[in-house]
KOLPAKE-833561 format. One record per residue (C-alpha): residue number from 1; x negated, y, z negated; residue in one letter. Coordinates in steps of 0.001 Angstrom, whole numbers, plus 500000, padded with zeros to 6 digits. Layout:
! KOLPAKE-833561
 num      u      v      w residu
 NUM      X      Y      Z      A
...
***
This chain:
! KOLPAKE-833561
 num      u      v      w residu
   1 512687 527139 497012      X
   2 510024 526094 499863      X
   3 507989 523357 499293      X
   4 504256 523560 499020      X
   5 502492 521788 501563      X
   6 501130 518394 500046      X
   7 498690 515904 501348      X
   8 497100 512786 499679      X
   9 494178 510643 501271      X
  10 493532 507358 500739      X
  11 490220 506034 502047      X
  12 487147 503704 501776      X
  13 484897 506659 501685      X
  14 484049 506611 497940      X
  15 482929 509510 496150      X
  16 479040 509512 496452      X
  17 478751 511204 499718      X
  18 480331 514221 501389      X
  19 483095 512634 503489      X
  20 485635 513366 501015      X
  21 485281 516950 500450      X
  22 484504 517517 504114      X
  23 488132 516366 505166      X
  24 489977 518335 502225      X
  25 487462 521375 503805      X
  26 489295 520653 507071      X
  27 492696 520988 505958      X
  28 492374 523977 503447      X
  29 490500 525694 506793      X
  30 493744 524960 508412      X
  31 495924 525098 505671      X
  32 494471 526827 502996      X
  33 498015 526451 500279      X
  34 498201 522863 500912      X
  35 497921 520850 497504      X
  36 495627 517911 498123      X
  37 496361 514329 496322      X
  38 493415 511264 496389      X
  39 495205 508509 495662      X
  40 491717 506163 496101      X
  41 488624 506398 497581      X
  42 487689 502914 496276      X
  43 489334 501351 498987      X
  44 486624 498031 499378      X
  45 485266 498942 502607      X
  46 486698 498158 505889      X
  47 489582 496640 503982      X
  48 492895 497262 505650      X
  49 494803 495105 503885      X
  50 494056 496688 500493      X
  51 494686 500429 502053      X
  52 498327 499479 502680      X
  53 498395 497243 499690      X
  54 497563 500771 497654      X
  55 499827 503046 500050      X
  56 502795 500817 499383      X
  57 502424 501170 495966      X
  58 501622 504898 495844      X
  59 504163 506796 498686      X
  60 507614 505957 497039      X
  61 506565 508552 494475      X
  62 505508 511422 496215      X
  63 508194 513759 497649      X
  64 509516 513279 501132      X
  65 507906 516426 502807      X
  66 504044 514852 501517      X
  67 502063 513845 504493      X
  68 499846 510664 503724      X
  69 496448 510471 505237      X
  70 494825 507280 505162      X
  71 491147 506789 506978      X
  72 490267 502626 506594      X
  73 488573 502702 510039      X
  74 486495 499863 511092      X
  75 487707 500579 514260      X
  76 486151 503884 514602      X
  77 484902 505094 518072      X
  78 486413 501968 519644      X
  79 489729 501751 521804      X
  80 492048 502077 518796      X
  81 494617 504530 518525      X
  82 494657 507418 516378      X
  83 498860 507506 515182      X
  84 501077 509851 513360      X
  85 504095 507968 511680      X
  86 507467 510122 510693      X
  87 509566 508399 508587      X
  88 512572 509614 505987      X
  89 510010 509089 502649      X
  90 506645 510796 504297      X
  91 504843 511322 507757      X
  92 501653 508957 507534      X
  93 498404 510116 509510      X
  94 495561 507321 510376      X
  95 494599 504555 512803      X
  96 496851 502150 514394      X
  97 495267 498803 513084      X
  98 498048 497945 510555      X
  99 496893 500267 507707      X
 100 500923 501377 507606      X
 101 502332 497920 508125      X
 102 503574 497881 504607      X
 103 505455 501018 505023      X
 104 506666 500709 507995      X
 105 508398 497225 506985      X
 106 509884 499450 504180      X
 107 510784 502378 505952      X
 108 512752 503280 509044      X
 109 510253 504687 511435      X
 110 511503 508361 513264      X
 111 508922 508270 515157      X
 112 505571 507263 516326      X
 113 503079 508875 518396      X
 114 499484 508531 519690      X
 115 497145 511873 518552      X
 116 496310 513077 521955      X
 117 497236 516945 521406      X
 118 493737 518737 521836      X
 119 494891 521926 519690      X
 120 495838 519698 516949      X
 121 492057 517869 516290      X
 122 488768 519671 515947      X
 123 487315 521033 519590      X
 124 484347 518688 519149      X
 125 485302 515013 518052      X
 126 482609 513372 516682      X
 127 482484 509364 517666      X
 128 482057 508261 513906      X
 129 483997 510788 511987      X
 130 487895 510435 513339      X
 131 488766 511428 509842      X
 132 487044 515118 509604      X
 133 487947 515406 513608      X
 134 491400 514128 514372      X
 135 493051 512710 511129      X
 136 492699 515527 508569      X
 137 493278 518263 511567      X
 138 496803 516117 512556      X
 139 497748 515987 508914      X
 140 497575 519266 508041      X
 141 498961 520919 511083      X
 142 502217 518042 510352      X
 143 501845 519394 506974      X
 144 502620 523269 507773      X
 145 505158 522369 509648      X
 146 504653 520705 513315      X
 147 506348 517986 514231      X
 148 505161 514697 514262      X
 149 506970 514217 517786      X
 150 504302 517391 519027      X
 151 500927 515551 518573      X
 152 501316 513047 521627      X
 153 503240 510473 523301      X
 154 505453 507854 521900      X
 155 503744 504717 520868      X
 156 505984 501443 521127      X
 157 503386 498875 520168      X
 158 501896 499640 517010      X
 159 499426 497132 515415      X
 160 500504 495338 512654      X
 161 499338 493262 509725      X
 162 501541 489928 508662      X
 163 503156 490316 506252      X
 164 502553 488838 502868      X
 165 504127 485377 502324      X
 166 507378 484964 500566      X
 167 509324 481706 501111      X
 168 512623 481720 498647      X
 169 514114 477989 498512      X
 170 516151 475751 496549      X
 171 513620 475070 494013      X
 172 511406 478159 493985      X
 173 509488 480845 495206      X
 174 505783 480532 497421      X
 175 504201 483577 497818      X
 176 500538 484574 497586      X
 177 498239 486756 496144      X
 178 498364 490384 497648      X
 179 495775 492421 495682      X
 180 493846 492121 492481      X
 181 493013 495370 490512      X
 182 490254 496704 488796      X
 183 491350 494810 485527      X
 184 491748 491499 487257      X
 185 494948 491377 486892      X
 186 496092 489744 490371      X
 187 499339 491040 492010      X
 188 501438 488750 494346      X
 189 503406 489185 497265      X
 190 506884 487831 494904      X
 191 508541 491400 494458      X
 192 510617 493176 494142      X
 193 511179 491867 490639      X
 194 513647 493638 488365      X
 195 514981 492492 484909      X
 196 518669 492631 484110      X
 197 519274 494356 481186      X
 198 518069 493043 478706      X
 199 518857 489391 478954      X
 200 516110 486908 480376      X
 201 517732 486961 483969      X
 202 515028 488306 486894      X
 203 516465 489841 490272      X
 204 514009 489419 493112      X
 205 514940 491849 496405      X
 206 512167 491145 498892      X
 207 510145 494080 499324      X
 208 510132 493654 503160      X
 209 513882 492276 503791      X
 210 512724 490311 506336      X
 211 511115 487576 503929      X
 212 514161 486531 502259      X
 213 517406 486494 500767      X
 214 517995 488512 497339      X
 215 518111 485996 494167      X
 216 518521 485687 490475      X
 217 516782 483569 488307      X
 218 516028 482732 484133      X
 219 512748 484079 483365      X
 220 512092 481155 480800      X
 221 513305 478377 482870      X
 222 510143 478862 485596      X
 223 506638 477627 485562      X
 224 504009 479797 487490      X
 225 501812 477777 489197      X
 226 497970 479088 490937      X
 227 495180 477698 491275      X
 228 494478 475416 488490      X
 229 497095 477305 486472      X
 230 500359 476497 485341      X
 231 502086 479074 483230      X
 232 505642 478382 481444      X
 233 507932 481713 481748      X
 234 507802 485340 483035      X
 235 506891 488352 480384      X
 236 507966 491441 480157      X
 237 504905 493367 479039      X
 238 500896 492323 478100      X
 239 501484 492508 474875      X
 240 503577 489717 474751      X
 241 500768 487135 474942      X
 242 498398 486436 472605      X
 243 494872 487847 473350      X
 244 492669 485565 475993      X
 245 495923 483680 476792      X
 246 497069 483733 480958      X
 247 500688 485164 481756      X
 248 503113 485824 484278      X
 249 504359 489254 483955      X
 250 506269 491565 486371      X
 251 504216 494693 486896      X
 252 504366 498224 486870      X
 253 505319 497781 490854      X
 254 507873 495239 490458      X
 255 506009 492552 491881      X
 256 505104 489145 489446      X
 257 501607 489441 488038      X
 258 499009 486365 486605      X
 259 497067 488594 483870      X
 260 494779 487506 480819      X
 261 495347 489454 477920      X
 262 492332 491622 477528      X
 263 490716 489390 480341      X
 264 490246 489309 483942      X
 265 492642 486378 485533      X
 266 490976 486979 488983      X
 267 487614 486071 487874      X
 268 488803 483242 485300      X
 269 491017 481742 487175      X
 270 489197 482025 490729      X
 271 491663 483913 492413      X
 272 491623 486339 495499      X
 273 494337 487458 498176      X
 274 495733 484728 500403      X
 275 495943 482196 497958      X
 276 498976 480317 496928      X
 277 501631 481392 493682      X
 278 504437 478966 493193      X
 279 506982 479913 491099      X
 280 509343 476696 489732      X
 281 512174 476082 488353      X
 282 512452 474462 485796      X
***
């Protein structure tokens, strides 16, 4: 059975003006069966880091044949690169400023290429608008079938973000907050965090292998320490705190979470990304 062309778009864009809709008009012109996914448009603006925060969280569940399209692009009009990124779980259309740093770390990359092809971008390319004239073109063109390999030349040096800190050592964990969502709740870079059956043991495989080793640890013998915070033991779930009260909990994306039941840790607390989360043991 042939797959159905499928695209999703993550941007800073919103949902208040036209940009949106004016990029999905571009693709269905081109493509006009392609399925169309928005995985945000809430992206805070100009905010790279959160775009491949969001993508890292979202592509893993998307079939392999999707093509993610992701226009965070302060760089606009400037000397940046416009890229196309093949790898075995997607193809990834957007600028080269680090937006698929994430993935990339994740993924083995089957190529990477520069979008210089004329007949593959809109015949006039407006300065400001790289996502209505040369990313949504690219990505649904790679969508109906052309090969990533086909839109320009090989690109050998693409921009990247650091990654996020994770330092595994005798006596711990230090890693750092990554991203805090719309409920507060703040993620950190300590993932990938899975429980072992059901006893109290945690498995930690770095996200990006290059961080660290894989290791096992007692859920109830750690103490979670950030900011001003020190919280005894990892939950499973919300619910398993008492309303108001802060918790470490591993989250829906496997990495360790500081939540307030029915709160918002980020604003209680006095949290945002870059800053410190210890985890003990104790």
């Amino acid at each position: 059975m042939p797959h159905i062309p499928l695209l999703t778009l993550t941007t800073d864009f919103g949902t208040s003006d036209g940009y949106v809709g004016t990029m999905k008009g571009v693709i269905l012109t081109i493509l006009p069966v392609a399925q169309v996914v928005d995985i945000s448009h809430h992206i805070a603006p100009q905010d790279v880091r959160q775009a491949a925060y969001v993508l890292y969280t979202a592509y893993p569940f998307f079939p392999s044949h999707a093509v993610h399209l992701v226009v965070v692009d302060p760089g606009v009009g400037s000397a940046r690169r416009p890229i196309a990124v093949q790898t075995p779980r997607g193809s990834f259309v957007g600028p080269d400023n680090g937006v698929f740093s994430y993935v990339m770390a994740c993924e083995p990359v089957e190529a990477l290429v520069e979008l210089t092809a004329p007949h593959y971008r809109m015949a006039r390319v407006s300065s400001t608008f790289h996502g209505r004239d040369v990313f949504a073109p690219a990505a649904a063109h790679v969508a109906a079938g052309i090969s990533v390999a086909d839109l320009g030349p090989p690109v050998t040096d693409p921009v990247g973000l650091p990654l996020p800190r994770l330092e595994i050592g005798t006596g711990g964990i230090v890693g750092e907050v990554l991203h805090v969502d719309r409920f507060g709740n703040v993620v950190s870079s300590i993932g990938r965090l899975e429980w072992s059956g059901t006893g109290d043991d945690l498995v930690l495989t770095p996200a990006w292998q290059k961080l660290g080793p894989r290791t096992r640890f007692r859920a109830a013998a750690t103490r979670v320490v950030v900011g001003r915070q020190s919280i005894d033991g990892v939950c499973r779930a919300y619910a398993e705190a008492e309303r108001d009260r802060v918790l470490a909990v591993v989250g829906s994306t496997g990495h360790l979470e500081i939540a307030v039941r029915e709160g918002n840790a980020a604003r209680q607390l006095e949290l945002s990304p870059g800053d410190p989360v210890v985890v003990q043991w104790v």
